[in-house]
N, C-alpha and C positions, 0 to 999 in steps of 0.2 A: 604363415609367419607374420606377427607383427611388424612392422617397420614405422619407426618413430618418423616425424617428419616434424619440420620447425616451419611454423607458421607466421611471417609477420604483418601487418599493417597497420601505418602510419607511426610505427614506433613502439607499439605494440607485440611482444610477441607471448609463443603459448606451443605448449608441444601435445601432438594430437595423432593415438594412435592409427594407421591406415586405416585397418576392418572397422575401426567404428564407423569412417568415414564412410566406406562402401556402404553398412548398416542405415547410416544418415539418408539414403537416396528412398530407401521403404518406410521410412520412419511419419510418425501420426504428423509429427509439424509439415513436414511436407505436405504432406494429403493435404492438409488441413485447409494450404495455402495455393491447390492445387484446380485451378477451375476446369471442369469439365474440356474437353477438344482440345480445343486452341488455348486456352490462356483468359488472360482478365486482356480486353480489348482495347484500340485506343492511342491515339500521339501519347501518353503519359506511359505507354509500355514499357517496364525495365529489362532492358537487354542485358542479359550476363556472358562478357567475350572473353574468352576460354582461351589463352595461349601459355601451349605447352612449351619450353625451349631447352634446346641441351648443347650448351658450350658454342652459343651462339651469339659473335657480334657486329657478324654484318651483316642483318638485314633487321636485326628484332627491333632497334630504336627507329627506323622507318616505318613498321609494320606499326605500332602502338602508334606513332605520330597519328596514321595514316586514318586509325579509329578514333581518336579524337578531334580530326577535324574534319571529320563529316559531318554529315546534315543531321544525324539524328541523337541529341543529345543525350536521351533519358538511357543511360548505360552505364557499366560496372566494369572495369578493364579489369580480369584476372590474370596477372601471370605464373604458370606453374612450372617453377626450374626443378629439372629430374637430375638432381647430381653432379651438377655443371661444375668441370674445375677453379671454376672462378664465378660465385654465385654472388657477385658484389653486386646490384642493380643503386645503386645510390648516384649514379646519373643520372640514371632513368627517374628516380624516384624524385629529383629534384625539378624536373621537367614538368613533371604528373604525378602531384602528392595525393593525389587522388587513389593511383596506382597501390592494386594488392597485389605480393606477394610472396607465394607460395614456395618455400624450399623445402625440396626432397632430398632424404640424405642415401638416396642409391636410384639409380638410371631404372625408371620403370616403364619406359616406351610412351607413346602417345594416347593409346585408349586410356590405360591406367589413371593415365596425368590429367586428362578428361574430369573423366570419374568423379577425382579428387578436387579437380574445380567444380564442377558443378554441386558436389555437395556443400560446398564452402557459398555457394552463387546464390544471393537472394533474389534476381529474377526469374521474370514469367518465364523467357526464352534461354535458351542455351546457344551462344554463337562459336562453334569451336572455329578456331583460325588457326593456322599453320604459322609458323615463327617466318617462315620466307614470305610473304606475301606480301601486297601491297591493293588495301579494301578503294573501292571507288566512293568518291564523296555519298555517293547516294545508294551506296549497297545495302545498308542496315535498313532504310528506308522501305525499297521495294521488296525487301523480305518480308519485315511486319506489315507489311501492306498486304502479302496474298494471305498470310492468317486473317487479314482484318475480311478478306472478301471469302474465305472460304475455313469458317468456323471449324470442319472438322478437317484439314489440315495438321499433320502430326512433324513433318521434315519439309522443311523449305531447302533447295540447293542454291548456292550461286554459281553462275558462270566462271570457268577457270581458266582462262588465255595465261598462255606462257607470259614472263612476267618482263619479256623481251619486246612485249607489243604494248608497255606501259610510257615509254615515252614519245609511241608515234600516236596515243591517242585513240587508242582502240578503242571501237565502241559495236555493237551487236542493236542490228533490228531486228525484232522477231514481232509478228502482228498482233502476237497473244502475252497477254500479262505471265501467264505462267504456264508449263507443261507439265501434264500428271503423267510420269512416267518414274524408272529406276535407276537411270542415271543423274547418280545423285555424288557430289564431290566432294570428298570429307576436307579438302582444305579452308570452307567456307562454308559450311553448314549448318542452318540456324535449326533450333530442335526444340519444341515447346515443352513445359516441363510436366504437364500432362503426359507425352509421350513417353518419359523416362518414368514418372511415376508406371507405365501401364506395362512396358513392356522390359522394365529395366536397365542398367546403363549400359555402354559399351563393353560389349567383348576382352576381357582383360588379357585373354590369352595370346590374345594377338598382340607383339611387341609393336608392331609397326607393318603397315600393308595389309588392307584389305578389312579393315574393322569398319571403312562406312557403306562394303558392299554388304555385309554381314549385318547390320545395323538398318537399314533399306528394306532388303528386302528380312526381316524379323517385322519390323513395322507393318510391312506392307500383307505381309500374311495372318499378322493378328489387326488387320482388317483396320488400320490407321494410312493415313491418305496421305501421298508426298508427290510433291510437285518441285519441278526446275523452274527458277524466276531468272530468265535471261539478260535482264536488264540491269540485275542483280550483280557487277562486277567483282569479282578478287584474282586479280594479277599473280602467278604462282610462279617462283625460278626454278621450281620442282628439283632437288638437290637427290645426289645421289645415295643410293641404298649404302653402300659397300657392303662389304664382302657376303654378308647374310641376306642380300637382296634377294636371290632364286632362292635359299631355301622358306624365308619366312613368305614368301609371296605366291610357295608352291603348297606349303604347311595349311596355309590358311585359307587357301581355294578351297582345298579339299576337306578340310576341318568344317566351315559354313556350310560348304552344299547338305552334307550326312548331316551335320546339326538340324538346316532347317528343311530343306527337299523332302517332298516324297511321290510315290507312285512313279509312271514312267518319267516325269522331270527329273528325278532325283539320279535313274539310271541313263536318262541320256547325257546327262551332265556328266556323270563319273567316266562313263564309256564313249565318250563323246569329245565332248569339251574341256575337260580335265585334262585325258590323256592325252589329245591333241595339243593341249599347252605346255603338258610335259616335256614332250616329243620334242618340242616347236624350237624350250630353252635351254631342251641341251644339246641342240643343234648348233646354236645360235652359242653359246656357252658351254664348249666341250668342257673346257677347265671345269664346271660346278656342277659335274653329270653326280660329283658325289654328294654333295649340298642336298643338290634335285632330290637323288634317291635316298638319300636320307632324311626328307621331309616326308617319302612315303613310309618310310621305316616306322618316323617319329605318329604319324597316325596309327599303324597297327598298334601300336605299344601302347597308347593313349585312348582305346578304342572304347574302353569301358566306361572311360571319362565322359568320352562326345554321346556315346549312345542317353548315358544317363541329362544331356543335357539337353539332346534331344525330345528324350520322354519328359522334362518338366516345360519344353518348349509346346508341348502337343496342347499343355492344357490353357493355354492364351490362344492358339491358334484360331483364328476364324475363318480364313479361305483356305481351299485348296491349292498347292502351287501351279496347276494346269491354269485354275482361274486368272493369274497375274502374270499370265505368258506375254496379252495385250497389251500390259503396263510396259514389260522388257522391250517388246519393239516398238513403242512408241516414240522410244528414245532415238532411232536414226534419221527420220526426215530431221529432225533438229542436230546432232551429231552433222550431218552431213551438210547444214546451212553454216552451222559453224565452222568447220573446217573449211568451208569453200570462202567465206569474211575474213578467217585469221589469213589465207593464202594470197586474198588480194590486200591485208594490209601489208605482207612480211613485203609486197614486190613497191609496197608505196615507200 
């Protein structure tokens, strides 16, 4: 289905149908523009930050402040509103005439809203930010920094502390510039546009939840390199799902793994770690046992779909998933430094 969308910036506008937009991400000017690995290098890097919002206005005019007064100037603010009952940003815009954007005239979730900025985004980078968050002066900085040191670099993460440890000053030591691992946090996520040229854009299917686990590891098996930059702040209040939280977050577990897994990871996961999480939330959530089981319903039914998305995933694939097991646990000595920093600041 087409969906029209109204486009404005600076007083300009223009109505531009969606699939072209998705079409725009494979498209020759792209390539054209597109330097191998990492990107065109360099302090003069343009960063394109990527904020989706929906029907939100307590936190987005903090969140956009918060990008433009950081240290690293050469950047593109996008914001893309999915349908919002009140899509008037002429506050905002007066703030930061700089400020694009983006209205959509129906609720398309967050990878979608992605999508659709980065096809609009003339930089190297893609920095998607979550509308709650609040970036640390020097986040954007030490992101473009691990591209600058490590050329074939495809996902840079940042750090994601509750957004409750942003006025006691939180800050994270870690010895090493960055960590090549899979935990990677789609609130803060910088994405070179090499990487979207190679392995395409975000998961659209997924309304919300679990599109930068899906995203990670698709990268990391078509044999593109991501690393966690801890130094790397963004402050997240982390807002709640409502009512479709378990089923989209049970939907799209199980959707990714069959998409990209195979061999025994694919059945330890399904028979494993799936059904243990199943188990785990409707334990924990008697009331949405029907959400739960109706997220497995909604895969059988859909099963033709993932299989076929599968098979066009096989042919980017470069590693095997056994190979990228050491990337997955690489991620807890860190996981576990952080959690033990956020604990002694929440008691400061």
């Amino acid at each position: 289905m087409c969906v029209e969308i109204m486009i404005e910036t600076r007083g300009s506008m223009s109505e531009i149908p969606l699939d072209s937009l998705n079409h725009r991400l494979h498209s020759e000017e792209l390539s054209s523009l597109c330097v191998a690995k990492g990107g065109r290098e360099g302090t003069h890097t343009l960063v394109s930050v990527i904020i989706p919002n929906y029907n939100d206005r307590t936190f987005i005019d903090g969140c956009i402040r918060a990008v433009y007064e950081g240290d690293y100037e050469n950047i593109e603010v996008i914001l893309v509103d999915t349908g919002s009952e009140n899509d008037d940003y002429s506050y905002l815009e007066q703030k930061h005439p700089e400020l694009r954007v983006i209205r959509l005239k129906e609720r398309t979730g967050f990878a979608k809203a992605c999508n659709i900025g980065m096809a609009q985004a003339e930089g190297d980078y893609y920095f998607l930010l979550n509308n709650d968050t609040l970036i640390a002066e020097d986040c954007l900085r030490h992101l473009v920094s691990a591209f600058q040191r490590d050329p074939d670099l495809g996902i840079a993460g940042a750090l994601c502390p509750s957004l409750h440890l942003h006025d006691a000053g939180f800050s994270m030591s870690w010895p090493e510039e960055q960590v090549y691992c899979l935990l990677i946090c789609g609130a803060g996520m910088l994405i070179s546009r090499a990487c979207v040229e190679a392995i395409g854009p975000l998961e659209e299917t997924f309304f919300f939840y679990r599109e930068d686990d899906e995203y990670v590891w698709r990268a990391s098996l078509a044999g593109i390199r991501i690393a966690s930059v801890p130094k790397a702040l963004v402050f997240h209040h982390r807002g709640g799902g409502g009512c479709q939280h378990n089923f989209q977050k049970t939907r799209n577990m199980i959707y990714w793994h069959i998409k990209l897994l195979d061999g025994f990871p694919l059945v330890r996961a399904l028979c494993g770690d799936v059904i243990v999480q199943t188990l785990g939330r409707m334990a924990r959530w008697p009331r949405d046992s029907g959400r739960i089981l109706y997220a497995w319903g909604w895969i059988i039914v859909h099963m033709k779909e993932i299989l076929a998305k599968r098979r066009a995933f096989r042919r980017i694939r470069r590693v095997r998933s056994r190979n990228i097991a050491a990337l997955d646990r690489a991620a807890w000595p860190y996981v576990r430094a952080y959690r033990a920093t956020a604990k002694q600041w929440r008691r400061t």
